[in-house]
C-alpha positions as a printed Julia matrix, in Angstrom:
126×3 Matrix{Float64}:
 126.91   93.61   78.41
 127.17   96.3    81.38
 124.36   97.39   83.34
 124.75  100.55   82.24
 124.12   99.29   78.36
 120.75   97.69   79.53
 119.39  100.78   80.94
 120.8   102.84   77.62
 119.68  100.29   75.01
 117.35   97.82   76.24
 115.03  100.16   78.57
 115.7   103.72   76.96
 117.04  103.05   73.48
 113.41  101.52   72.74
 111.3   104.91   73.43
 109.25  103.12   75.39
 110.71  104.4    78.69
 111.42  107.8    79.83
 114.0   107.43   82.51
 114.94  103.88   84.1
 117.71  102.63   86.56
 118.62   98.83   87.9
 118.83   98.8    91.54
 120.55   95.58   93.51
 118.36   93.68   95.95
 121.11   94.14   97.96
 121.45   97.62   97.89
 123.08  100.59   95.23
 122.97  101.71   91.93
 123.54   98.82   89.18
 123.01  101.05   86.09
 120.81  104.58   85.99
 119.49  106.59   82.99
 120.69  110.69   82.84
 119.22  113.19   84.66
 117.69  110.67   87.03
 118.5   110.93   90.68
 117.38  108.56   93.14
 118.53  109.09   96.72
 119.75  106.55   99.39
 116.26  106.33  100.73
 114.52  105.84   98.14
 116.51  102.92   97.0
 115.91  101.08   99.92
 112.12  101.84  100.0
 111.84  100.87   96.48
 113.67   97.63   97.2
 111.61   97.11  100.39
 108.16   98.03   98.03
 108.21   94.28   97.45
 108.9    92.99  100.4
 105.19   94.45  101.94
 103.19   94.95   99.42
 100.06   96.34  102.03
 102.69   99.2   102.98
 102.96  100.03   99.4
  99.46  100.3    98.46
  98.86  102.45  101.34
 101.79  104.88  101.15
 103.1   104.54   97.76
 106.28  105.46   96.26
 108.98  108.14   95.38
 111.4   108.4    92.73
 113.4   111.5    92.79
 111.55  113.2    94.63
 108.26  112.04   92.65
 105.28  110.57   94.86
 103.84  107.81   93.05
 100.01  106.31   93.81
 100.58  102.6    93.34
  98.01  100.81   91.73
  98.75   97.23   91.56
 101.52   95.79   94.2
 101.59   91.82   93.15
 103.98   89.26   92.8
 107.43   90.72   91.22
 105.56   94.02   90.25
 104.77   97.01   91.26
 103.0    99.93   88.96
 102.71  103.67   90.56
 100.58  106.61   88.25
 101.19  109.88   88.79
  99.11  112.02   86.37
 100.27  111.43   82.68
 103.16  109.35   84.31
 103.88  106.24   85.47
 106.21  103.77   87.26
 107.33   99.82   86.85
 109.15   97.96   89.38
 109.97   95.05   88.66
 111.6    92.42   90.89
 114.49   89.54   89.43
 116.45   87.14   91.38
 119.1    90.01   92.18
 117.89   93.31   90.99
 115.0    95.6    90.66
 114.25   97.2    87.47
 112.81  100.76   87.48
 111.01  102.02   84.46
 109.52  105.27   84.09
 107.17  106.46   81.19
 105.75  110.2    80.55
 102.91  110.49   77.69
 103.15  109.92   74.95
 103.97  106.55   75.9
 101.13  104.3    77.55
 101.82  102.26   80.27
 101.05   99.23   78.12
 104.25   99.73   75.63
 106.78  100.4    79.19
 104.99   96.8    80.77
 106.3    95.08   77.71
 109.93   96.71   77.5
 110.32   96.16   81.63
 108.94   92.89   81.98
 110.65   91.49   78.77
 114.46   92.7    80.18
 113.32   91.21   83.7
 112.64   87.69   82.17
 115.49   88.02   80.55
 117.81   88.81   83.09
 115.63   86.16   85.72
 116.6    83.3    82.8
 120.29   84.13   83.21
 120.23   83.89   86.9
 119.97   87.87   87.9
């Protein structure tokens, strides 16, 4: 399956996520939903978010442009809120996955989509 497909059908095609993208660890764009932009910049801050979690807290993080107050920064996660909106970032062996919800959706249904694909892809080796 292409990184592209995951971020259609597995993050996306469930309504449980608004707009999501797989970033490499190493740097660029593995797969990214329409409409969503993320700039050079914020790539590597969102790959660095996990790499100093105390930075994080204190400064959160942007998406497109979005500023994002994080609100737990933990192990391979990291979970921003911005009014009826909210962010997932979650850390595998090679990638990060970023998941975006607007309401309707709770945070609760997006934790289950993200982290679910992120197993997944840790248990294959990415």
């Amino acid at each position: 399956m292409s990184w592209q497909a995951y971020v259609d059908n597995n993050l996306i095609g469930t309504g449980k996520v608004s707009q999501a993208a797989i970033l490499g660890q190493q740097g660029g764009v593995w797969a990214i939903s329409s409409g969503l932009q993320i700039s050079p910049e914020e790539q590597a801050a969102l790959v660095a978010a996990h790499k100093d979690f105390d930075h994080v807290r204190a400064n959160g993080i942007r998406i497109a442009g979005v500023k994002y107050f994080v609100t737990i920064a933990e192990d391979r996660t990291v979970i921003g809120k911005k009014g009826d909106a909210g962010v997932f970032l979650v850390q595998t062996k090679q990638a990060i996955l970023v998941a975006i919800y607007h309401a309707p959706i709770q945070a609760a249904e997006t934790s289950g989509i993200v982290l679910g694909l992120s197993d997944y892809l840790i248990g294959v080796g990415y």
